[in-house]
mmCIF file of the N, C-alpha and C atoms, coordinates in Angstrom:
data_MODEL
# 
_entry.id   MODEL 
# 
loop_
_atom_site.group_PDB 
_atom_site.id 
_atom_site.type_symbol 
_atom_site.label_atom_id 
_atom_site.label_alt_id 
_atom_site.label_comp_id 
_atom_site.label_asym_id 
_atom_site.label_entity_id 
_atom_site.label_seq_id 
_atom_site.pdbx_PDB_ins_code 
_atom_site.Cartn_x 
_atom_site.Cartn_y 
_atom_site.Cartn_z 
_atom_site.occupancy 
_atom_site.B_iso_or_equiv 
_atom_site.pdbx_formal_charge 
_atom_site.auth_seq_id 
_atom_site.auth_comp_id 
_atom_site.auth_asym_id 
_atom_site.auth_atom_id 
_atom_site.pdbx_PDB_model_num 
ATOM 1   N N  . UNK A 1 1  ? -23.222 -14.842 -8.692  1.00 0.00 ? 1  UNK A N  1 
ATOM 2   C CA . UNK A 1 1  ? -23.691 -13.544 -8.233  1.00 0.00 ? 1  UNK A CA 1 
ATOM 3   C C  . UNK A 1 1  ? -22.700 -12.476 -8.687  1.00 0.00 ? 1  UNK A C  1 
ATOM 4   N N  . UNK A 1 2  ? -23.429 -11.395 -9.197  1.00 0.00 ? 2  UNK A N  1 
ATOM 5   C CA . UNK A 1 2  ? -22.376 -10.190 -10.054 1.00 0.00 ? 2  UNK A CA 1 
ATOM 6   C C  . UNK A 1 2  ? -21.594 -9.269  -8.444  1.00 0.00 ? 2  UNK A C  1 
ATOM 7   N N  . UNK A 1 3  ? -20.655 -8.934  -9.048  1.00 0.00 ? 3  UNK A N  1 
ATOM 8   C CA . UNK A 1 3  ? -19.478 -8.334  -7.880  1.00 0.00 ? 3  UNK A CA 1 
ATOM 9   C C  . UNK A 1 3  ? -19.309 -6.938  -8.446  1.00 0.00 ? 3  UNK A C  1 
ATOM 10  N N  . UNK A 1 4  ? -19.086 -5.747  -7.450  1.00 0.00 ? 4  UNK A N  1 
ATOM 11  C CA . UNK A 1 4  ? -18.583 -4.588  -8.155  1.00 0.00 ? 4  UNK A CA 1 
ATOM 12  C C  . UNK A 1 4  ? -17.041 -4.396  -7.920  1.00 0.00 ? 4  UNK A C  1 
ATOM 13  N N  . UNK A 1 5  ? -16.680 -5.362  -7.355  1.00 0.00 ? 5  UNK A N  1 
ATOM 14  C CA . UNK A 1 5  ? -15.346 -5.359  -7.091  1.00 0.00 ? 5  UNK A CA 1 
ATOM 15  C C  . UNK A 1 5  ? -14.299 -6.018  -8.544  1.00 0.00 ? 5  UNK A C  1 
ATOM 16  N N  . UNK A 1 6  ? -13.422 -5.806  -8.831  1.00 0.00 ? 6  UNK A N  1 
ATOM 17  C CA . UNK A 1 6  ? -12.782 -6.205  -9.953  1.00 0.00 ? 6  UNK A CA 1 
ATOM 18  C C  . UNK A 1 6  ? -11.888 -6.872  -9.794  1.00 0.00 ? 6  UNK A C  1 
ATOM 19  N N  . UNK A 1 7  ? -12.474 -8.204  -10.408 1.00 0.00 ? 7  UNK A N  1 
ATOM 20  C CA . UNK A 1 7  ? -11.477 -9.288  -10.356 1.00 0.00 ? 7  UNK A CA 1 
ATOM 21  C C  . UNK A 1 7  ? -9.721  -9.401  -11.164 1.00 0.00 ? 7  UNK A C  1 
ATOM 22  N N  . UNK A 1 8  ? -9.024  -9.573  -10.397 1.00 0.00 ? 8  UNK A N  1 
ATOM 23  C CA . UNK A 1 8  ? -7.307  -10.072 -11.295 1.00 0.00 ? 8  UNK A CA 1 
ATOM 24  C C  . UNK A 1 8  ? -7.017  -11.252 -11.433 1.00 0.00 ? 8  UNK A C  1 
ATOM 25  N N  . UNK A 1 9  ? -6.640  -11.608 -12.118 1.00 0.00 ? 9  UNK A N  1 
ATOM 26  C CA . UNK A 1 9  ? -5.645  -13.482 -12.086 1.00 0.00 ? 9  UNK A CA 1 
ATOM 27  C C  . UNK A 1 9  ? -4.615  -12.619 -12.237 1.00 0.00 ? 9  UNK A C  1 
ATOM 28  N N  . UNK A 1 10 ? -3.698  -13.027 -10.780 1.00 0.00 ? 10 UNK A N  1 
ATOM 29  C CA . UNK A 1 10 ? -2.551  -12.932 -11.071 1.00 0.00 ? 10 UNK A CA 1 
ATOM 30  C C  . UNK A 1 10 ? -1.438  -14.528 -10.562 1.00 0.00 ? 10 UNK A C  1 
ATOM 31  N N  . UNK A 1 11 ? -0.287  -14.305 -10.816 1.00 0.00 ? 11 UNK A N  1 
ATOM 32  C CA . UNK A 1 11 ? 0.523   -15.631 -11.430 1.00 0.00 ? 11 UNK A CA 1 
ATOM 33  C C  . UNK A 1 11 ? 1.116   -15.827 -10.042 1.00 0.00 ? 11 UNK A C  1 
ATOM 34  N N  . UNK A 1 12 ? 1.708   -16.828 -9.080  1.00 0.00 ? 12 UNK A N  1 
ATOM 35  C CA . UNK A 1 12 ? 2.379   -16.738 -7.685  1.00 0.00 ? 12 UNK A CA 1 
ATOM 36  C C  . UNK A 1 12 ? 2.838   -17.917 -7.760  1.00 0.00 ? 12 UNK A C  1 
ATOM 37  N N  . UNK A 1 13 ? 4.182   -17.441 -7.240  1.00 0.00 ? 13 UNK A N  1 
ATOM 38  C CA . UNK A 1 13 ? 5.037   -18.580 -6.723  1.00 0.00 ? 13 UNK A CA 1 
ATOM 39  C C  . UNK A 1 13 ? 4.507   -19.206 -5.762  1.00 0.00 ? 13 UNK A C  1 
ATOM 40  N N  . UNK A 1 14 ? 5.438   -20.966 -5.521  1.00 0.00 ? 14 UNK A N  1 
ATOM 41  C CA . UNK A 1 14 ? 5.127   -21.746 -4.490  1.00 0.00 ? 14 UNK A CA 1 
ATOM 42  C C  . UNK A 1 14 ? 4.769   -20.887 -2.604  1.00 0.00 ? 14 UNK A C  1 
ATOM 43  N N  . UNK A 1 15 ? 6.010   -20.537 -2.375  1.00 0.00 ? 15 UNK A N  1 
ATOM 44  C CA . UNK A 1 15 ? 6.539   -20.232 -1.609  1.00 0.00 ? 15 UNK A CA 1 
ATOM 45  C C  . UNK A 1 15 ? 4.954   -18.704 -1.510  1.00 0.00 ? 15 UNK A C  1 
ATOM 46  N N  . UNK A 1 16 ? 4.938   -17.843 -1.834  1.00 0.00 ? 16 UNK A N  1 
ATOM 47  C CA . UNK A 1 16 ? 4.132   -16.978 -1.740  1.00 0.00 ? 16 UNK A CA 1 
ATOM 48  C C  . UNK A 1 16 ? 2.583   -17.413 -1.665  1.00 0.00 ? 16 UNK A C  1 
ATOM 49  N N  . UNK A 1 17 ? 2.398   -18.563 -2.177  1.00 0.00 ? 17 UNK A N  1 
ATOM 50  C CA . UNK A 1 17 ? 1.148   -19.290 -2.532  1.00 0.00 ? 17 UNK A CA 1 
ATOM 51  C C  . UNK A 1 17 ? 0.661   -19.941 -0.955  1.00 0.00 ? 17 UNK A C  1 
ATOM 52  N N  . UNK A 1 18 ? 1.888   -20.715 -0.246  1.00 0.00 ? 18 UNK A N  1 
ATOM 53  C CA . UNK A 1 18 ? 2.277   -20.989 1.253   1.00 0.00 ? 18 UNK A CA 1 
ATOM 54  C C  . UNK A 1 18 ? 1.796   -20.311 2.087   1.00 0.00 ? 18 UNK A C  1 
ATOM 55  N N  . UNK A 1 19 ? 2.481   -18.671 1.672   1.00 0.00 ? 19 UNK A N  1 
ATOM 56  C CA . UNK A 1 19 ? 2.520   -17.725 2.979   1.00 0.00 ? 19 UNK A CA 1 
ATOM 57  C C  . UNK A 1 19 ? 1.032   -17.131 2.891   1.00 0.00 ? 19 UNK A C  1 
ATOM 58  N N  . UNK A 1 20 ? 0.534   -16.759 1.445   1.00 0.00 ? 20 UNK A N  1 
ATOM 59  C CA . UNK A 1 20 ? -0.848  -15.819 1.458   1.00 0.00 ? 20 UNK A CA 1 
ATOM 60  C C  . UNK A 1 20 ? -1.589  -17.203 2.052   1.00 0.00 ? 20 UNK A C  1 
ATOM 61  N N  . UNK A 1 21 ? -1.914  -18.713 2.170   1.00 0.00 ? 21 UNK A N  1 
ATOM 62  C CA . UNK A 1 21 ? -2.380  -19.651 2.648   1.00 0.00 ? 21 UNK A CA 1 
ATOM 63  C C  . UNK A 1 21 ? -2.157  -19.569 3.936   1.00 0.00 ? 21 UNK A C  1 
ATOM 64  N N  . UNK A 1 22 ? -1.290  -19.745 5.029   1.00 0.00 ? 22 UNK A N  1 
ATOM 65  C CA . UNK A 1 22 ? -0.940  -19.858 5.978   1.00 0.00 ? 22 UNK A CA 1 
ATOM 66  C C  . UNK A 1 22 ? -1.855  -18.482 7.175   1.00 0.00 ? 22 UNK A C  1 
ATOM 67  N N  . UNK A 1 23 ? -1.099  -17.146 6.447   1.00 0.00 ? 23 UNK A N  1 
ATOM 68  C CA . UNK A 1 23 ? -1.849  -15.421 6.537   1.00 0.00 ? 23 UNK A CA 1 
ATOM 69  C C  . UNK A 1 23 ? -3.434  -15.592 6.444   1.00 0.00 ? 23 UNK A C  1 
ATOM 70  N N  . UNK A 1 24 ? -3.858  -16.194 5.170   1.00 0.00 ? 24 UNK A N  1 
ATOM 71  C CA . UNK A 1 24 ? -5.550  -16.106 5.343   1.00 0.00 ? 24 UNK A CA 1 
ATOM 72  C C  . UNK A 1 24 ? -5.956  -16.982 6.956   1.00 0.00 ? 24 UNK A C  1 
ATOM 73  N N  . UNK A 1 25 ? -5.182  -17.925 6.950   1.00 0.00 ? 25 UNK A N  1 
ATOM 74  C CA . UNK A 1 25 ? -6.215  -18.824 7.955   1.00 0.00 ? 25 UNK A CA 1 
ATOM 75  C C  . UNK A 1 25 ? -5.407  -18.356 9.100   1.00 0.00 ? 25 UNK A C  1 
ATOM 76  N N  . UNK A 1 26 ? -4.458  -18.130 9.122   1.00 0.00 ? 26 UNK A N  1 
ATOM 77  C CA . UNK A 1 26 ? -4.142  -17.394 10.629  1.00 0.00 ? 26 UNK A CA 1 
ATOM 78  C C  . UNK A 1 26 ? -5.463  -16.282 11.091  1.00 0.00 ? 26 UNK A C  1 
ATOM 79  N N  . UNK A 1 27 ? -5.869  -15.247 10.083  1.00 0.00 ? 27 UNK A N  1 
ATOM 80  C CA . UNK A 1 27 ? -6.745  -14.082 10.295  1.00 0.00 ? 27 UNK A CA 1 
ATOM 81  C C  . UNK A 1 27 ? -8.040  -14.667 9.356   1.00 0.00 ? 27 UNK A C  1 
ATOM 82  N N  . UNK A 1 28 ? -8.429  -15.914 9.632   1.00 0.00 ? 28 UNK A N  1 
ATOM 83  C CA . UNK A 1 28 ? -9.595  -16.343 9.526   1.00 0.00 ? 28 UNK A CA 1 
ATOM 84  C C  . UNK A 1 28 ? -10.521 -15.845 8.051   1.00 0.00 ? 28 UNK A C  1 
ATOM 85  N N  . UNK A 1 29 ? -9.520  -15.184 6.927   1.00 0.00 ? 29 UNK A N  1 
ATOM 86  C CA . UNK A 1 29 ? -10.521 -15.171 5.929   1.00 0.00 ? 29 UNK A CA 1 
ATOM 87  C C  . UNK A 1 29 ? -10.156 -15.564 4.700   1.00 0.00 ? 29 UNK A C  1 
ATOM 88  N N  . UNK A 1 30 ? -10.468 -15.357 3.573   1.00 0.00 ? 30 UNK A N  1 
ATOM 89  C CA . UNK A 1 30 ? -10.752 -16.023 2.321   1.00 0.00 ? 30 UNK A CA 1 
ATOM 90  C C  . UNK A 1 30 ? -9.378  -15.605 1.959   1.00 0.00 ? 30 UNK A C  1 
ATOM 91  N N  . UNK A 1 31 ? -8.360  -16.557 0.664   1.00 0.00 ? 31 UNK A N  1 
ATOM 92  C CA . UNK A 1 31 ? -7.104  -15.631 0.652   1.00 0.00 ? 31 UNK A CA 1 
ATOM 93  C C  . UNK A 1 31 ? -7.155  -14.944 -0.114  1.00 0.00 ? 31 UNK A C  1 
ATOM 94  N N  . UNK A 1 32 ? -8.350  -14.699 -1.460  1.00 0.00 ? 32 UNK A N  1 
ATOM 95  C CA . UNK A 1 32 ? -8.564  -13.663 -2.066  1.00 0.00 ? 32 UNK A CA 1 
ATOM 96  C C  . UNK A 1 32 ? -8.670  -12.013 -0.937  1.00 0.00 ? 32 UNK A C  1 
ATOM 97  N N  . UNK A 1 33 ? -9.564  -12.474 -0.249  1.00 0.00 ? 33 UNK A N  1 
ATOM 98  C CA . UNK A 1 33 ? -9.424  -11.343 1.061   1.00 0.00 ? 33 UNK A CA 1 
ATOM 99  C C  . UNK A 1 33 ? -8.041  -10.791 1.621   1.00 0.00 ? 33 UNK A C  1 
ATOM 100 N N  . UNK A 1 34 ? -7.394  -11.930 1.899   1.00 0.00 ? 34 UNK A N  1 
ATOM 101 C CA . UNK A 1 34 ? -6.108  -11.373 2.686   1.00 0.00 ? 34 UNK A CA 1 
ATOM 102 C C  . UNK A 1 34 ? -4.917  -10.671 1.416   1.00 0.00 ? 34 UNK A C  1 
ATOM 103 N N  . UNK A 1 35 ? -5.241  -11.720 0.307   1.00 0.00 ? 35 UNK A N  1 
ATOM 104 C CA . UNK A 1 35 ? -4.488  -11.022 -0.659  1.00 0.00 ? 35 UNK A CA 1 
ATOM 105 C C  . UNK A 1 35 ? -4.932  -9.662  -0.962  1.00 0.00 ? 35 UNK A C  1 
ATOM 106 N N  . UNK A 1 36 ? -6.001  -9.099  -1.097  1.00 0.00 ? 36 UNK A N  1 
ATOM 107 C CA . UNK A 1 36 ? -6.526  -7.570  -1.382  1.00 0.00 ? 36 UNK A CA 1 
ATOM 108 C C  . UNK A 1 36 ? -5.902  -6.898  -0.354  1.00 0.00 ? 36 UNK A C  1 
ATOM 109 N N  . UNK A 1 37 ? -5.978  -7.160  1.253   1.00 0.00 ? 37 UNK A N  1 
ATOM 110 C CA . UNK A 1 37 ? -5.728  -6.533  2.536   1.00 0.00 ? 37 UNK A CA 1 
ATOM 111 C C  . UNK A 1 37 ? -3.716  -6.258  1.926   1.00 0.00 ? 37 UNK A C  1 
ATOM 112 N N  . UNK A 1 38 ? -3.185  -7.108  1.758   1.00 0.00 ? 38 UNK A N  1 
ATOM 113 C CA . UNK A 1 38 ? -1.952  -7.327  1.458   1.00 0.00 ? 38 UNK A CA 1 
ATOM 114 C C  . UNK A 1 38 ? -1.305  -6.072  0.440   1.00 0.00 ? 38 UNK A C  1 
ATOM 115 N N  . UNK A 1 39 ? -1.991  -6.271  -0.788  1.00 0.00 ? 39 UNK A N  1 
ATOM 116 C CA . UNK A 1 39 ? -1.478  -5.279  -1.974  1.00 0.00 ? 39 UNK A CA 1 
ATOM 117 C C  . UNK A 1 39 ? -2.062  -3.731  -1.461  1.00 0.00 ? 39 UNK A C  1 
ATOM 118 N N  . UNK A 1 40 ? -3.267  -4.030  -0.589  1.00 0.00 ? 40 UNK A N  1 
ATOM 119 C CA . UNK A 1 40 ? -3.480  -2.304  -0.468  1.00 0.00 ? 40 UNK A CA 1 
ATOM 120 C C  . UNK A 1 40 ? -2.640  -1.782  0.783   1.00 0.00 ? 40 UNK A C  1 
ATOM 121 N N  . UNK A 1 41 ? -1.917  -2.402  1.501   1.00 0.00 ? 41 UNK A N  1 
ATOM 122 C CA . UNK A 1 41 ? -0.778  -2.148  2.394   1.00 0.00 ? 41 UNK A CA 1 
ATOM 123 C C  . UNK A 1 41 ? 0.606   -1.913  1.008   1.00 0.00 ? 41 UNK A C  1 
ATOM 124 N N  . UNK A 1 42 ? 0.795   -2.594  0.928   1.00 0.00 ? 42 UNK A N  1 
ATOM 125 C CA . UNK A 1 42 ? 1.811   -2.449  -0.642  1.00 0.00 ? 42 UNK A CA 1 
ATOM 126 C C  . UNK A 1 42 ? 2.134   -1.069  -1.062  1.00 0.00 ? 42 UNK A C  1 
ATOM 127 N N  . UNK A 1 43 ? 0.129   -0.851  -1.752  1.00 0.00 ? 43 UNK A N  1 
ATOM 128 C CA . UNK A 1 43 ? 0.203   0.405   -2.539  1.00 0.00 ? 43 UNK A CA 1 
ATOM 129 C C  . UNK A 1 43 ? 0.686   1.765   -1.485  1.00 0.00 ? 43 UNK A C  1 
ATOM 130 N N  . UNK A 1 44 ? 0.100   1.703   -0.037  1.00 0.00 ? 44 UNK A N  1 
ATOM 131 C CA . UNK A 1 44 ? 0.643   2.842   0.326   1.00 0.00 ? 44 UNK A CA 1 
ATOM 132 C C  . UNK A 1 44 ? 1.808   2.719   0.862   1.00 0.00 ? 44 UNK A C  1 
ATOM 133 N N  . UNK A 1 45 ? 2.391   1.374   1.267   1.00 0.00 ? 45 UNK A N  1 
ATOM 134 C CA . UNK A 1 45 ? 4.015   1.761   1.160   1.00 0.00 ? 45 UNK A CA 1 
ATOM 135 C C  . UNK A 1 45 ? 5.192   2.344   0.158   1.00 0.00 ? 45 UNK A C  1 
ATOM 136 N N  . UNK A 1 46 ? 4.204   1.560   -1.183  1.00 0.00 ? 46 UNK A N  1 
ATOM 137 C CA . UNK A 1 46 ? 4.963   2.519   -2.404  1.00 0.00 ? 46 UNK A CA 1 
ATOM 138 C C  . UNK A 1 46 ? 4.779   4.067   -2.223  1.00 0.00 ? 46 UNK A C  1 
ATOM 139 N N  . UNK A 1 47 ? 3.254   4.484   -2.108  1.00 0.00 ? 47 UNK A N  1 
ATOM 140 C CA . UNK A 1 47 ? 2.740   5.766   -1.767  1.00 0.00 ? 47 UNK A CA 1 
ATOM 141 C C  . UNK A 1 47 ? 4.226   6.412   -0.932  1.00 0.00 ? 47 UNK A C  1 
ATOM 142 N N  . UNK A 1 48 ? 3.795   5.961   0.428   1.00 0.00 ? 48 UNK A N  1 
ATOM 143 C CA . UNK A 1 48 ? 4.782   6.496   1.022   1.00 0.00 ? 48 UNK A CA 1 
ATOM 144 C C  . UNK A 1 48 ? 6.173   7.157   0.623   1.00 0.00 ? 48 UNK A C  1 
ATOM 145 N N  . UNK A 1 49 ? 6.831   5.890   0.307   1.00 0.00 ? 49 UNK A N  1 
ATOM 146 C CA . UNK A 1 49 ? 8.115   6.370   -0.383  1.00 0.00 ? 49 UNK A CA 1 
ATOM 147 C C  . UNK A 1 49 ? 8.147   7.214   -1.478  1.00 0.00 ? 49 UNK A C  1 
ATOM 148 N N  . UNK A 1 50 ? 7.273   7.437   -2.317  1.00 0.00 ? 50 UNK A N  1 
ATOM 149 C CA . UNK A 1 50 ? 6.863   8.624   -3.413  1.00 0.00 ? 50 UNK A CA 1 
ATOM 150 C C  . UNK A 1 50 ? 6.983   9.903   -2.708  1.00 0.00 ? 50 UNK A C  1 
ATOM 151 N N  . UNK A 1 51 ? 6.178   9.926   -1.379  1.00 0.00 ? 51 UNK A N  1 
ATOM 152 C CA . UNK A 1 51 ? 5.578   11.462  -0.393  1.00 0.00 ? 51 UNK A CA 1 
ATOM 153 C C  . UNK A 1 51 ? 7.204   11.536  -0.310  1.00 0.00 ? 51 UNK A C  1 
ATOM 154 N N  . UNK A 1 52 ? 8.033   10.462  0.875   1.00 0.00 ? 52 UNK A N  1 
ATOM 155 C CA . UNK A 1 52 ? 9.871   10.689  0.892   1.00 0.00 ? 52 UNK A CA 1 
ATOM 156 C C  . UNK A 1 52 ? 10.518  11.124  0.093   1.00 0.00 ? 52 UNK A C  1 
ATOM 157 N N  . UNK A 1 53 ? 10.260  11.154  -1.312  1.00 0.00 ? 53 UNK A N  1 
ATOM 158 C CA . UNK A 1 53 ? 11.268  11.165  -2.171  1.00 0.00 ? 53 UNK A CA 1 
ATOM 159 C C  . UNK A 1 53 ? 11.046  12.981  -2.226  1.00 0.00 ? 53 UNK A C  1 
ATOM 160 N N  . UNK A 1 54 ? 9.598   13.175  -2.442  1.00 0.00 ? 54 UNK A N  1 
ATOM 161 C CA . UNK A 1 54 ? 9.333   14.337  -2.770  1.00 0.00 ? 54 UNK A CA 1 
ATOM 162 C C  . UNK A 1 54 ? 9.644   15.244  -1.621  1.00 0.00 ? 54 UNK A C  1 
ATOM 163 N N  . UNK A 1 55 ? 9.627   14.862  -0.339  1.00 0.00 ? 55 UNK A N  1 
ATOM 164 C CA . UNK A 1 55 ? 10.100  15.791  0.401   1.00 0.00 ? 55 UNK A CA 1 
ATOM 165 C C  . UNK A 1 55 ? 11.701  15.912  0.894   1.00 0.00 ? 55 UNK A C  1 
ATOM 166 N N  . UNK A 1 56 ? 12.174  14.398  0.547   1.00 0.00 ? 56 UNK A N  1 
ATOM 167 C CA . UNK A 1 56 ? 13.307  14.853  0.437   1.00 0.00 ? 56 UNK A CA 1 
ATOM 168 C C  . UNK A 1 56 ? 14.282  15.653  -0.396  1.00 0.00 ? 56 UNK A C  1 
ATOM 169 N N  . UNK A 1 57 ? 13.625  15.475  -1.464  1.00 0.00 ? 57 UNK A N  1 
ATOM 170 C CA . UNK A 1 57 ? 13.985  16.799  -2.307  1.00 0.00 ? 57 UNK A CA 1 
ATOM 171 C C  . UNK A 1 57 ? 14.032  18.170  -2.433  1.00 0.00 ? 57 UNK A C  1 
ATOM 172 N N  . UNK A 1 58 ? 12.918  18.527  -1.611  1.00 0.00 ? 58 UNK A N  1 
ATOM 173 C CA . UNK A 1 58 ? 12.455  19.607  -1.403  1.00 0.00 ? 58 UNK A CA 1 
ATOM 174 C C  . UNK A 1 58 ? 13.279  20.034  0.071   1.00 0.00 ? 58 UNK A C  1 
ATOM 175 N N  . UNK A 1 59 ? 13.642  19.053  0.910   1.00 0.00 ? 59 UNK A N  1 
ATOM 176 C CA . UNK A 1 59 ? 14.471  19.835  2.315   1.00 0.00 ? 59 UNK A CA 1 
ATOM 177 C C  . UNK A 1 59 ? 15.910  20.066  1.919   1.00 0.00 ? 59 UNK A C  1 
ATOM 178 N N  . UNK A 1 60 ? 16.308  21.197  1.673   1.00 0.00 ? 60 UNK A N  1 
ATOM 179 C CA . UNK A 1 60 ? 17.369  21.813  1.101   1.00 0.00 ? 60 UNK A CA 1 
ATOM 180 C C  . UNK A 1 60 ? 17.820  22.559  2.117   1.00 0.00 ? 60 UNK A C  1 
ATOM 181 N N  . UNK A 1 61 ? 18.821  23.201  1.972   1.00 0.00 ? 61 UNK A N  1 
ATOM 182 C CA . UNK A 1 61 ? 19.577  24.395  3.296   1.00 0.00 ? 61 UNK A CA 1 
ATOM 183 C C  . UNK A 1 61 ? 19.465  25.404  2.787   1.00 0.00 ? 61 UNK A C  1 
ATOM 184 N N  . UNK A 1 62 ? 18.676  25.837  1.602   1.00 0.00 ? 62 UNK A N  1 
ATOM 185 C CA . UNK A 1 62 ? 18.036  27.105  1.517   1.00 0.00 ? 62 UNK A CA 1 
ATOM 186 C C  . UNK A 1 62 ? 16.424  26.938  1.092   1.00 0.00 ? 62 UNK A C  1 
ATOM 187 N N  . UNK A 1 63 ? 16.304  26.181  1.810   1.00 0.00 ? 63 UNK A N  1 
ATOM 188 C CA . UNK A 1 63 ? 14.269  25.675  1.612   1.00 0.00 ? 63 UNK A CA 1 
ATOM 189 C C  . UNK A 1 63 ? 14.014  27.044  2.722   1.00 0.00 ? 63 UNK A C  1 
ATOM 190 N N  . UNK A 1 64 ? 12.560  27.460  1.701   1.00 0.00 ? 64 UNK A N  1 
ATOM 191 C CA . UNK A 1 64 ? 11.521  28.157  2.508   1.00 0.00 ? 64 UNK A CA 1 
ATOM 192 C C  . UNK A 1 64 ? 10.693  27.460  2.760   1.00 0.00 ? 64 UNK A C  1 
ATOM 193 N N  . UNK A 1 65 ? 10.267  28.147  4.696   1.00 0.00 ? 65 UNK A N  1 
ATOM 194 C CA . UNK A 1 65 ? 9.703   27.102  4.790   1.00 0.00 ? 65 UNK A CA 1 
ATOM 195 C C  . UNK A 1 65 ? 8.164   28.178  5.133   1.00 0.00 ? 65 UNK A C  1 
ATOM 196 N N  . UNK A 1 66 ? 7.016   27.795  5.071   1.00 0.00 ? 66 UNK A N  1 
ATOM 197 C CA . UNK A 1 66 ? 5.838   27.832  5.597   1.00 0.00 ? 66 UNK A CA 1 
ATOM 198 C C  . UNK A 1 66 ? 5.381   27.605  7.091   1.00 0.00 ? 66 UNK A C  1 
ATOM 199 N N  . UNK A 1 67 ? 4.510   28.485  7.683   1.00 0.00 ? 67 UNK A N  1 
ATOM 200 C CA . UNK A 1 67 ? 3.983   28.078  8.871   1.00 0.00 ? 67 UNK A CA 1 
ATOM 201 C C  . UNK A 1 67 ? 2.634   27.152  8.402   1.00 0.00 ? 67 UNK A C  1 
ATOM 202 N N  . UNK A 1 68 ? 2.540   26.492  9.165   1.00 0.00 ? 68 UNK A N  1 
ATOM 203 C CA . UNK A 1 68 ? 1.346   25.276  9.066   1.00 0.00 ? 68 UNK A CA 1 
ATOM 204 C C  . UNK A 1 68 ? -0.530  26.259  9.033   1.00 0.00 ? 68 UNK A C  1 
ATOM 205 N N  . UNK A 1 69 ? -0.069  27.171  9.830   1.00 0.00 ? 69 UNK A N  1 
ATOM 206 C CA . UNK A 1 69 ? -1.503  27.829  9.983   1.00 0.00 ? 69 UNK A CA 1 
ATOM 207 C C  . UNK A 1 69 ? -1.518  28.581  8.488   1.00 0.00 ? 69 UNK A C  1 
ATOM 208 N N  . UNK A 1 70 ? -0.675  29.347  7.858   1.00 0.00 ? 70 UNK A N  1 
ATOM 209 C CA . UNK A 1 70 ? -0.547  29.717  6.352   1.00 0.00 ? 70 UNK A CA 1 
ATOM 210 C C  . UNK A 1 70 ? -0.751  28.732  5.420   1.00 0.00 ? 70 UNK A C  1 
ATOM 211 N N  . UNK A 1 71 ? -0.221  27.751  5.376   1.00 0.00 ? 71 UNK A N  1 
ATOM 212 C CA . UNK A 1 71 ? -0.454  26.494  4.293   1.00 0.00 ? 71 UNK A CA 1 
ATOM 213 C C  . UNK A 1 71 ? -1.635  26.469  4.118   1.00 0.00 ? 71 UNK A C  1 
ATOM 214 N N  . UNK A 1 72 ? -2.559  25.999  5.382   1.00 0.00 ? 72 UNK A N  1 
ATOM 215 C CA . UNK A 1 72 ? -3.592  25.323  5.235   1.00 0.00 ? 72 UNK A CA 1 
ATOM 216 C C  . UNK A 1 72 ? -4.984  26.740  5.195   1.00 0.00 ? 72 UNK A C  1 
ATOM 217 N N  . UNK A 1 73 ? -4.702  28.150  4.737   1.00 0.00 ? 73 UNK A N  1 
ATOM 218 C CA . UNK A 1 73 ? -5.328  29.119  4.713   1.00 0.00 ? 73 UNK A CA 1 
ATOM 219 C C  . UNK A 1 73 ? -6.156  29.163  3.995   1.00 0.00 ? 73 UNK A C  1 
# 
C-alpha cells in the first residue's frame, strides 16, 4: 500500500537498536513510529538551541528593547 510519508534507511547501533526496541513497546507502537516521535523531538531541540543562540546574541547591555504590544502591531 503507497504511503505519503517518506521513507529513510538509516544505519543504528546495537545499543540504540535496544533502546528504540525497549521505547516502542514500553508506549505500545511500531518502532518505526517511536523512532519518527523521537527525531521530531530532536529537531526542535536543535530548533531550540538555534532560537538561544540568536537571542543570546542579541541580549546586549545596550539592546533596544521593544514593547510586546508594538512588535506584534
Amino acid at each position: 500500500m503507497p504511503t505519503i510519508k517518506r521513507r529513510v534507511n538509516i544505519s543504528i547501533s546495537k545499543p540504540i537498536e535496544e533502546a528504540l526496541g525497549k521505547l516502542a513497546k514500553r508506549d505500545q507502537v511500531p518502532e518505526a513510529t517511536k523512532a519518527a516521535e523521537l527525531l521530531k523531538v530532536a529537531i526542535e531541540l536543535e530548533e531550540d538551541q538555534v532560537w538561544d543562540a540568536v537571542a543570546s546574541s542579541r541580549d546586549t547591555k545596550n539592546a533596544k528593547f521593544t514593547a510586546h504590544k508594538k512588535a506584534w502591531e
